[in-house]
C-alpha positions in Angstrom: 60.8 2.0 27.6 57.1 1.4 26.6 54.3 1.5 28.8 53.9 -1.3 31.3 49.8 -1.6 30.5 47.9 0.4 27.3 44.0 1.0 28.0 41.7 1.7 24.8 37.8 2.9 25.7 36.3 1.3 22.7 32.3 2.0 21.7 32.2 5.1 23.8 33.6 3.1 26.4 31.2 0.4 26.8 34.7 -2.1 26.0 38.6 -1.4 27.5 40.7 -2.8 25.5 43.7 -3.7 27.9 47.1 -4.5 26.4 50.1 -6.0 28.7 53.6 -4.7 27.7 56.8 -2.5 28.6 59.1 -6.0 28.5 60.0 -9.1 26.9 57.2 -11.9 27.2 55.2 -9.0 29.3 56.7 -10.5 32.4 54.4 -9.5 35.2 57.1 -8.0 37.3 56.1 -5.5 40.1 55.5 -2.6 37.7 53.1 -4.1 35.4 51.2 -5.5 38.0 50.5 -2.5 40.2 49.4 -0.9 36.8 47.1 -3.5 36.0 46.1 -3.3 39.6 45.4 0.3 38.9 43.6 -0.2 35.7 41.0 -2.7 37.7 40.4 -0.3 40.3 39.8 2.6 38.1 37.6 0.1 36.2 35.4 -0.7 39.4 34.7 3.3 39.2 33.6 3.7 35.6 30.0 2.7 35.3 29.8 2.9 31.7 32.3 0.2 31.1 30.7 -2.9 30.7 33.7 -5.4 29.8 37.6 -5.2 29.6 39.4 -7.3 26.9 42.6 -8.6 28.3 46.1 -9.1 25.9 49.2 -9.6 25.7 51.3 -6.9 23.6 53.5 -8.5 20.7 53.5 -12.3 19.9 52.7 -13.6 23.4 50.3 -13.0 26.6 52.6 -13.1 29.1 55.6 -15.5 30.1 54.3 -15.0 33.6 55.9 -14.1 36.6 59.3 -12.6 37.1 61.2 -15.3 38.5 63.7 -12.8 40.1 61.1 -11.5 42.2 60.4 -15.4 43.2 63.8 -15.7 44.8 63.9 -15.0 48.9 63.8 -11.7 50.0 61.1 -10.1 46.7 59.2 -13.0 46.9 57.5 -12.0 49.7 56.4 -8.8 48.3 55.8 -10.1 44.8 53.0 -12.9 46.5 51.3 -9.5 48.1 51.4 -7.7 45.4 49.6 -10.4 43.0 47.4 -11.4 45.8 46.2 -8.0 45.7 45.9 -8.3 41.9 43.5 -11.0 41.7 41.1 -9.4 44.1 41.0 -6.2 42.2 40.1 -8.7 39.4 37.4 -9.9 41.1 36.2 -7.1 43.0 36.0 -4.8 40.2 33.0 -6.8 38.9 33.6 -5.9 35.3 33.0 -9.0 32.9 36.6 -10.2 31.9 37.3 -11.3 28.2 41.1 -12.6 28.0 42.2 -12.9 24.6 45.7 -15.1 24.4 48.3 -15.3 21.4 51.7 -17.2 22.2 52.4 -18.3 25.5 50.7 -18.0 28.9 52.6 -19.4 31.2 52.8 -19.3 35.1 51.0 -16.0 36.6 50.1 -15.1 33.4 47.6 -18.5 33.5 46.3 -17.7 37.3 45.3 -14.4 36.1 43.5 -15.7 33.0 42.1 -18.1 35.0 39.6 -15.4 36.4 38.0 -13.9 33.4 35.1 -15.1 32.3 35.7 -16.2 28.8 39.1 -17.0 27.3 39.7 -16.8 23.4 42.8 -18.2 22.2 44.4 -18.7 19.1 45.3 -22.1 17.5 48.8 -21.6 18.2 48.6 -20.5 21.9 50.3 -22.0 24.7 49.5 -22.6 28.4 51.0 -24.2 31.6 52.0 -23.8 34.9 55.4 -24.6 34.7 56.6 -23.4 38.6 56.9 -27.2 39.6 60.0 -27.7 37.2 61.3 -24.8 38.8 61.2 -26.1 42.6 58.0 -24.0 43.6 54.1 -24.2 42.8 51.6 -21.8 41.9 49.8 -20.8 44.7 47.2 -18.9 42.9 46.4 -21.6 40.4 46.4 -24.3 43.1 43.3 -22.4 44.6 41.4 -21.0 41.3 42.8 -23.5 38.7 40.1 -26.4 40.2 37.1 -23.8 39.9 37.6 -23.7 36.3 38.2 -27.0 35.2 37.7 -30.4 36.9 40.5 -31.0 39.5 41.9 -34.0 37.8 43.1 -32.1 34.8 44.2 -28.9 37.2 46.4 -31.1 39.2 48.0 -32.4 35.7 49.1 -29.2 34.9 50.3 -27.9 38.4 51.8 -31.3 39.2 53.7 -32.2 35.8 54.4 -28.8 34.7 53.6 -29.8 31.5 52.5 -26.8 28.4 49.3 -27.5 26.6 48.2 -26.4 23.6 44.5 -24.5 22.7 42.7 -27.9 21.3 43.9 -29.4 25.0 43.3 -26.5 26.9 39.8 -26.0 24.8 38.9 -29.9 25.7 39.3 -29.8 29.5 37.5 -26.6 29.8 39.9 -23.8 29.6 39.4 -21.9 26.8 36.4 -21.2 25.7 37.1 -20.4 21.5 39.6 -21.1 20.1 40.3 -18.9 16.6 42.4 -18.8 14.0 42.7 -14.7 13.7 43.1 -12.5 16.3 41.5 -13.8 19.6 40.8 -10.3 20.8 38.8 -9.2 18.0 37.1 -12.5 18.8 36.5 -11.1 22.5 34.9 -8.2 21.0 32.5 -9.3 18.7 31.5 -11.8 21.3 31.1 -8.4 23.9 29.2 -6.8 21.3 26.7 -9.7 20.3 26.0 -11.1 23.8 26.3 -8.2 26.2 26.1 -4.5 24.2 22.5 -4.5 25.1 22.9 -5.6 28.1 22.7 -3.0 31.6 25.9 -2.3 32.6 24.8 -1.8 36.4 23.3 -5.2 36.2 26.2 -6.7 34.8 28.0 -5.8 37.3 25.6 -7.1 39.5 25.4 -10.3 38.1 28.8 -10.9 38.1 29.2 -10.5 42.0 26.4 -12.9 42.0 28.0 -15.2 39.9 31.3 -14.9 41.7 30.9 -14.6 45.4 32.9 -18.3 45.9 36.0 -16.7 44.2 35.7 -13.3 46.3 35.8 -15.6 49.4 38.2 -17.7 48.1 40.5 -15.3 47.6 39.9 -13.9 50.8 40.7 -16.7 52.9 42.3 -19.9 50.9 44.2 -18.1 48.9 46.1 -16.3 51.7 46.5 -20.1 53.5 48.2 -21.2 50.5 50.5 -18.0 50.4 51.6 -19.0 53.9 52.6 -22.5 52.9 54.3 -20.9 50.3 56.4 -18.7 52.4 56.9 -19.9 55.3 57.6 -23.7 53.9 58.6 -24.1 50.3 60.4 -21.4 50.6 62.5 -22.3 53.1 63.7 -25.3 51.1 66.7 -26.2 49.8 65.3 -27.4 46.2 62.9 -24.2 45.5 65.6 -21.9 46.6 68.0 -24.2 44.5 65.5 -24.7 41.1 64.6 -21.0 41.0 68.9 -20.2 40.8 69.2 -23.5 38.1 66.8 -21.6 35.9 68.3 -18.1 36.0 72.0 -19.5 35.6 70.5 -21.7 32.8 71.4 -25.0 34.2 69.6 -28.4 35.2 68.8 -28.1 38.9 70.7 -30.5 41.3 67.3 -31.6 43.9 68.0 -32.7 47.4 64.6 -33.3 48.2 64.6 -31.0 51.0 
């Protein structure tokens, strides 16, 4: 089996290049993300390293979340393990350049959602499809707002619904859409804008720039967690939609 995450210094290391992979759809299952929570850690040490480009191996980012790891029993571990994720994300204070082919669906989306710049290509997808599924996204209910206005992050967390990169450009997502490769995209925008650039003060700046999410994640994001745990999922209908997707049938709701 392949590697779960692929780093490449790039520019004597001014750049990672940081490739998800090691399954189908680069489902972010427990082993790929303790690796990228590794690779953010080990990034917050490296003072040369001024920005990590973020992919998806193959034709797609990521399908998202393993929705095994959703059901009772792993879910409580897979909502710890994410949590702790996102603040390596953050806390890292490296600039964050996602670059998205195919589909980014579900956690895939709330981790996107924190680098700075997105690049997509024309054909790329994204949603956050957990309400179809019984659930929501916890992550994306806290971090989705701060990136776009809250009208259009309630569309997708409310309807489900999969947009493509001219919509997802138009609210506010994306920031370029391409029609090549997004991450060589991420690059040349890392080399033009920021290669002369301090990388201390980078870093600098981007704790500046980001001390709401640092605390958001600190202390909403864990009260949405809660109300993820210890009410949704001790419903019927999320315990009952996240079954209905793996057995590949239409979930029967009971509205409790």
């Amino acid at each position: 089996m392949s590697q779960p995450i692929t780093t490449q210094p790039i520019d004597d290391g001014a750049w990672w290049r940081v490739t998800l992979g090691g399954s189908k759809g680069n489902v972010l299952d427990a082993e790929l993300m303790d690796a990228l929570d590794a690779v953010f850690r080990e990034a917050r040490q490296d003072r040369r390293l001024k920005a990590i480009v973020l992919e998806g191996a193959g034709d797609h980012f990521s399908f998202g979340a393993s929705v095994q790891e959703h059901l009772p029993g792993p879910v409580e571990g897979m909502i710890a393990r994410f949590g702790r994720l996102l603040r390596a994300v953050v806390d890292s204070s490296v600039v964050v350049l996602a670059a998205v082919r195919g589909q980014c669906l579900g956690g895939a989306l709330e981790l996107v959602t924190l680098s700075h710049r997105i690049f997509a290509n024309v054909n790329a997808k994204f949603g956050q499809p957990e309400i179809t599924l019984g659930v929501f996204a916890p992550a994306a209910s806290v971090l989705l707002p701060r990136r776009i206005p809250r009208a259009h992050a309630e569309d997708l967390c409310l309807t489900g619904r999969i947009i493509g990169s001219p919509e997802a450009h138009a609210i506010g997502l994306v920031d370029e859409v391409v029609d090549g490769d997004p991450a060589d995209a991420a690059l040349a925008w890392a080399r033009a804008h920021l290669a002369t650039k301090s990388a201390s003060t980078l870093r600098l700046a981007a704790r500046a720039l980001r001390g709401d999410l640092a605390a958001a994640l600190g202390t909403d994001l864990p009260s949405v967690e809660r109300l993820y745990l210890d009410e949704l999922m001790q419903s019927a209908d999320a315990v009952e939609g996240l079954h209905a997707f793996l057995e590949k049938r239409p979930p029967q709701w009971r509205d409790a």
